[in-house]
C-alpha positions as CSV (number, residue, x, y, z in Angstrom):
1,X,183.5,30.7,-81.0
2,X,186.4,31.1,-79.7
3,X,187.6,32.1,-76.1
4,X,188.9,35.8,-77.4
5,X,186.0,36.4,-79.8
6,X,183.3,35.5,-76.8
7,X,185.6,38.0,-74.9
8,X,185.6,40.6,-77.7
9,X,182.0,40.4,-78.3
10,X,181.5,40.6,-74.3
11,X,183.6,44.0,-74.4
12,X,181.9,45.7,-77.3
13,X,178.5,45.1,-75.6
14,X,179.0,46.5,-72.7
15,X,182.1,49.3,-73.7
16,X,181.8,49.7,-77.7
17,X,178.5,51.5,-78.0
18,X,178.4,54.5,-80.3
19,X,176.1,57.7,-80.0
20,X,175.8,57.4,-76.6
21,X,176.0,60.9,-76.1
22,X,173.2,61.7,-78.2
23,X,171.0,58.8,-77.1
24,X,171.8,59.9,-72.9
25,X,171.0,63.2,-73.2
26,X,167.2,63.6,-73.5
27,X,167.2,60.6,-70.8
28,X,169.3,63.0,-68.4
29,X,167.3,65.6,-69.0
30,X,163.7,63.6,-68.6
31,X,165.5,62.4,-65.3
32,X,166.5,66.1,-63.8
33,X,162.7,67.2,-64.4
34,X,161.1,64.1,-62.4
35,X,164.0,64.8,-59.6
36,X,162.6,68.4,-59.5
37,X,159.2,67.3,-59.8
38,X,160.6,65.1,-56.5
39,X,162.1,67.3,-54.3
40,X,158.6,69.9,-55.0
41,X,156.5,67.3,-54.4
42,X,157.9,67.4,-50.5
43,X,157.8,71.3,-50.2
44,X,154.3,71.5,-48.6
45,X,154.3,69.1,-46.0
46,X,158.1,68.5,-45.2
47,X,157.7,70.5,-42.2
48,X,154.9,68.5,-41.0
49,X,156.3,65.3,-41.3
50,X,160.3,66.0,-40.6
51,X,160.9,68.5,-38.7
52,X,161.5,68.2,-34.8
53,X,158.0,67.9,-33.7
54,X,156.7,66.3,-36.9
55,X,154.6,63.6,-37.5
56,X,157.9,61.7,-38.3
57,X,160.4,63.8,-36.3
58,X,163.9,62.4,-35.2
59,X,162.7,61.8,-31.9
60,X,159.5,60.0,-32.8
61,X,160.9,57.8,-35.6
62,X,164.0,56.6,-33.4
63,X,161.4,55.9,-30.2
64,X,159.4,53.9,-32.7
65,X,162.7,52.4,-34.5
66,X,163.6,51.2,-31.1
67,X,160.3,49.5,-29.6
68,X,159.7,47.6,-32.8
69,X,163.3,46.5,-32.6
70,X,164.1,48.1,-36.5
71,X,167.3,49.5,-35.8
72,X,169.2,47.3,-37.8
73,X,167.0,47.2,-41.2
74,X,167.2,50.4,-41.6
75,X,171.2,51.3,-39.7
76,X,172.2,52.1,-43.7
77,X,169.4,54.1,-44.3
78,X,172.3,57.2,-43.8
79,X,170.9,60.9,-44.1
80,X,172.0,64.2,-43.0
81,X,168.3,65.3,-42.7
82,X,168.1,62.9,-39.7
83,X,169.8,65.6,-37.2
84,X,167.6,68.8,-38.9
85,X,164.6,70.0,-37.4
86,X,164.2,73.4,-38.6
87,X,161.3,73.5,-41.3
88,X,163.5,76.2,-43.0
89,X,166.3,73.9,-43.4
90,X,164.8,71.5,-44.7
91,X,162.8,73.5,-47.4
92,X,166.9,74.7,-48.1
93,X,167.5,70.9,-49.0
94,X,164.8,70.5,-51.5
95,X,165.6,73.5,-52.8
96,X,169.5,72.8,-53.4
97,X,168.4,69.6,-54.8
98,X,166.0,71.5,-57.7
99,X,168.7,73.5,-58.6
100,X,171.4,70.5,-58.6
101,X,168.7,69.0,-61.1
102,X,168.2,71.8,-63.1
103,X,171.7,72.6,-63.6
104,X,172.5,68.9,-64.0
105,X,172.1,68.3,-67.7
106,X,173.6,72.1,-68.7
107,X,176.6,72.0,-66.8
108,X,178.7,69.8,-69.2
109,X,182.7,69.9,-67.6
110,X,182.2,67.8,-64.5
111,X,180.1,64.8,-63.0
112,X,180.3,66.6,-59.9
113,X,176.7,68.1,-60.2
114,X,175.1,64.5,-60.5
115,X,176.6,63.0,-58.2
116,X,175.4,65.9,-55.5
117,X,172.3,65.6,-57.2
118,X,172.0,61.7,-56.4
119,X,173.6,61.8,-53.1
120,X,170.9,64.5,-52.6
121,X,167.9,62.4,-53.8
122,X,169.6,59.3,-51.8
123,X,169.4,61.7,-48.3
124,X,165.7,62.6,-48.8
125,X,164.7,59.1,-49.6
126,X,166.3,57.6,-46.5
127,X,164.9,60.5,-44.4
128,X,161.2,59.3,-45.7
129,X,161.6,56.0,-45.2
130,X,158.6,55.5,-43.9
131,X,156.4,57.3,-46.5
132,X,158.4,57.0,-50.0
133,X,157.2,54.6,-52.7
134,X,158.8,53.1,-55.4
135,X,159.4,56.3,-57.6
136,X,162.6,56.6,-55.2
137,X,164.2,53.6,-56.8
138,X,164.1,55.0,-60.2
139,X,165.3,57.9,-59.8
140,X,168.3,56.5,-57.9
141,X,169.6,53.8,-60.1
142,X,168.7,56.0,-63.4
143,X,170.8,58.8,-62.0
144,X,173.3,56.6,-60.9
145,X,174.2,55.2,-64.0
146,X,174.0,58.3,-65.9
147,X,176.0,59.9,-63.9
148,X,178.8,57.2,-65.2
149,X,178.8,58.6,-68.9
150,X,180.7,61.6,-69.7
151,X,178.8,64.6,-69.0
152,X,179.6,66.5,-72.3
153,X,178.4,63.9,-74.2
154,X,181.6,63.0,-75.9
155,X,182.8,59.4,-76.7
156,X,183.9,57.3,-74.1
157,X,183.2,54.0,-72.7
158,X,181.5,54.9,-69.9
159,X,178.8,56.2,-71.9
160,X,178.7,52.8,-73.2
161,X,178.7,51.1,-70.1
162,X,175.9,53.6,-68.6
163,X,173.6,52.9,-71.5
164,X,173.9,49.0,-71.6
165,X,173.6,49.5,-67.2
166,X,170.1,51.2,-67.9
167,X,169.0,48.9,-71.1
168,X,170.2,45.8,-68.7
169,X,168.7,47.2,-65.6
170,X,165.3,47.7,-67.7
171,X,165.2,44.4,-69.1
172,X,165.6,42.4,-65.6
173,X,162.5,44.9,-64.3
174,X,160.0,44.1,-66.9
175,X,160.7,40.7,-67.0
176,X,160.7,40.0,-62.8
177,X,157.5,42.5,-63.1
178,X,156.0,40.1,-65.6
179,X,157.1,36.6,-63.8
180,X,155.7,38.1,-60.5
181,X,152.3,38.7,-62.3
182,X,152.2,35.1,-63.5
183,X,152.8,34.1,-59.8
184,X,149.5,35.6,-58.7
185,X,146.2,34.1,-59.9
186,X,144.6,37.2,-60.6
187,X,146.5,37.8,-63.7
188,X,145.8,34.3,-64.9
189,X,141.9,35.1,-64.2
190,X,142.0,38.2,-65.9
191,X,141.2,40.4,-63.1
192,X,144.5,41.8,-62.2
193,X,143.4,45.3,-63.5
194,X,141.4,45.7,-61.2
195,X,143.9,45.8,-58.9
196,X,145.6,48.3,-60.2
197,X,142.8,50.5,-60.4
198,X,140.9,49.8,-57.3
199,X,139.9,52.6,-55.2
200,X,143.0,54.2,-52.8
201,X,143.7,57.2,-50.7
202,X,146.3,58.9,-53.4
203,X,144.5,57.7,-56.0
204,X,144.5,60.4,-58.9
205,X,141.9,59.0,-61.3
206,X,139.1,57.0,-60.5
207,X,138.5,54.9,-63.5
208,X,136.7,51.5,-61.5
209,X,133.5,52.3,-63.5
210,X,135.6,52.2,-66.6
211,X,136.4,48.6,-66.0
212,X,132.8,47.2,-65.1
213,X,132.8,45.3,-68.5
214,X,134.9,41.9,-68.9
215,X,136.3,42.2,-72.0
216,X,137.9,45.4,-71.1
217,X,139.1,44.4,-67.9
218,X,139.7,41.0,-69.1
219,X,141.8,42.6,-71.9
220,X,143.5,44.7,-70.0
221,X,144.9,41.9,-67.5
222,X,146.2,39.4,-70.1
223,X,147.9,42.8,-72.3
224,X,149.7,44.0,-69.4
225,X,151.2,40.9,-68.5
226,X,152.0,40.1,-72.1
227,X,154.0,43.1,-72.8
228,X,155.7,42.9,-69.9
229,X,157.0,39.6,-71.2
230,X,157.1,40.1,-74.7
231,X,159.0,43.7,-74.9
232,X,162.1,42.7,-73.2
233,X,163.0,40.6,-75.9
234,X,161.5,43.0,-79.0
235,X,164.2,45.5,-77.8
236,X,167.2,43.1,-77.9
237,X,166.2,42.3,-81.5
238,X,167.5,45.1,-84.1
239,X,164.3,44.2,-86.3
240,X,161.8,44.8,-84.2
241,X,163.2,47.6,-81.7
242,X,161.2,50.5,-82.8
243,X,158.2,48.1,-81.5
244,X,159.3,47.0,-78.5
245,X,160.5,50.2,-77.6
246,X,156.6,52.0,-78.4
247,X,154.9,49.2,-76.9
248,X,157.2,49.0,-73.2
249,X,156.5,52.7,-73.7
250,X,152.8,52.7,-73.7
251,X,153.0,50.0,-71.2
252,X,154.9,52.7,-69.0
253,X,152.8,55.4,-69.4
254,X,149.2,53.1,-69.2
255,X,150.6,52.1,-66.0
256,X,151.0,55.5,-64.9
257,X,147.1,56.1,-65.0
258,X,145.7,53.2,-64.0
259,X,147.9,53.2,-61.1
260,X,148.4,56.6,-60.1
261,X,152.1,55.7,-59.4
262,X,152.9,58.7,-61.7
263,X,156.6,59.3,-60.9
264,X,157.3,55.3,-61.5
265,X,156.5,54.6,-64.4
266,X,156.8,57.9,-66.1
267,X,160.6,57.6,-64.7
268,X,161.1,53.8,-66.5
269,X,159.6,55.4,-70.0
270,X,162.2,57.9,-69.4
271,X,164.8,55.4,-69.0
272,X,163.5,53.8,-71.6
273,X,164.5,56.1,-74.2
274,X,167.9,54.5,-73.9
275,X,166.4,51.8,-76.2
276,X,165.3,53.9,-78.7
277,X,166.8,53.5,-82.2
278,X,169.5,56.1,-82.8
279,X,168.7,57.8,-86.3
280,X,166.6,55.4,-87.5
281,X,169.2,52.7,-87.3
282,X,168.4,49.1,-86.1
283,X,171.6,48.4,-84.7
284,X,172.3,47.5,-80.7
């Protein structure tokens, strides 16, 4: 193959995609709800935790910051909720940032909304440092690249480039996710599930019991590891998309209960609707 075929082939992969419109929208919108879902999930106890004589108030988190000698790991962590003490105020952000969300995927004539939106998400995350989990992630490279693609949906190659940034992005998760597994000894054993539903303060469901038997647990182990391998290539191949795409999907939302880490993984079978085969068509 030539030098300008390899470079054609290179640019219709990442910039020739067609449909994106159609197969971005229902991931925008799937994104907007969780960021709502994010900024209410704060409302109760913002106060208590951020405000100027929180648990984690400006003062509080800088003194600590300071003896522990953290300033520079976290000197990028920038956030205007940093200077606000007023529980009020605060409550103002997170609501700003569920309206920025809802109107996100209706407002179609500017990418102004998401990119509030994701600067807004970015300022609460950094302001929780110290208590925020993984779900932030998600939510702030999925917005991120959506925010990339047109918002009216139209043609363009930026909605090409924001669906193969997601489908990439996807792929390089679930396969370090599954590598990582493979590192650990527990996953070789076949008790890595019960890791992931051991008994914790946050935990939602309580399904230990449910794993007492080997087989199950056993079963469990060596499938979540093997679809975490296995899918990232099923949703490169035309063929076989429609499977890789249902079985990352169940592997997203299985995930979701046995961990408890409901935002996570329900966010990456969000995201992972960019895979899904447009109109029953197998192509990329």
């Amino acid at each position: 193959m030539s030098e300008q075929q390899t470079r054609s082939a290179w640019d219709r992969f990442w910039f020739g995609q067609v449909g994106t419109g159609v197969t971005l929208r229902p991931v925008r919108i799937g994104m907007a709800v969780l960021a709502i879902a994010y900024f209410g999930s704060h409302w109760a106890d913002i106060g208590r935790w951020f405000s100027g004589n929180g648990l984690l108030g400006g003062e509080t988190v800088g003194q600590f910051l300071l003896e522990a000698q953290l300033g520079e790991a976290v000197r990028w962590r920038l956030s205007p909720l940093h200077w606000v003490e007023s529980t009020w105020v605060l409550r103002g952000y997170l609501v700003v940032g569920m309206l920025l969300a809802v109107a996100w995927p209706w407002v179609r004539v500017t990418r102004a909304i998401g990119v509030a939106l994701w600067l807004m998400v970015i300022g609460l995350a950094n302001r929780a440092f110290m208590i925020s989990g993984l779900e932030e992630l998600v939510l702030v490279w999925g917005i991120a690249y959506l925010v990339i693609a047109p918002p009216d949906g139209s043609e363009h190659w930026t909605g090409s480039l924001a669906l193969r940034l997601i489908q990439v992005h996807l792929t390089l998760w679930l396969v370090i996710t599954g590598l990582t597994m493979l590192s650990a000894e527990a996953w070789w054993d076949g008790t890595g599930a019960m890791a992931l539903v051991a008994p914790a303060e946050d935990r939602r469901f309580d399904l230990v019991d449910s794993f007492s038997g080997a087989m199950l647990l056993e079963g469990t182990t060596h499938a979540v590891v093997l679809v975490a391998l296995v899918a990232p290539v099923l949703l490169w191949l035309p063929a076989v998309r429609s499977l890789g795409f249902g079985l990352a999907t169940f592997w997203s939302l299985g995930l979701a209960l046995l961990t408890s880490q409901l935002a996570l993984f329900i966010g990456l079978a969000v995201l992972l609707w960019a895979f899904r085969p447009r109109g029953g068509s197998t192509s990329a």
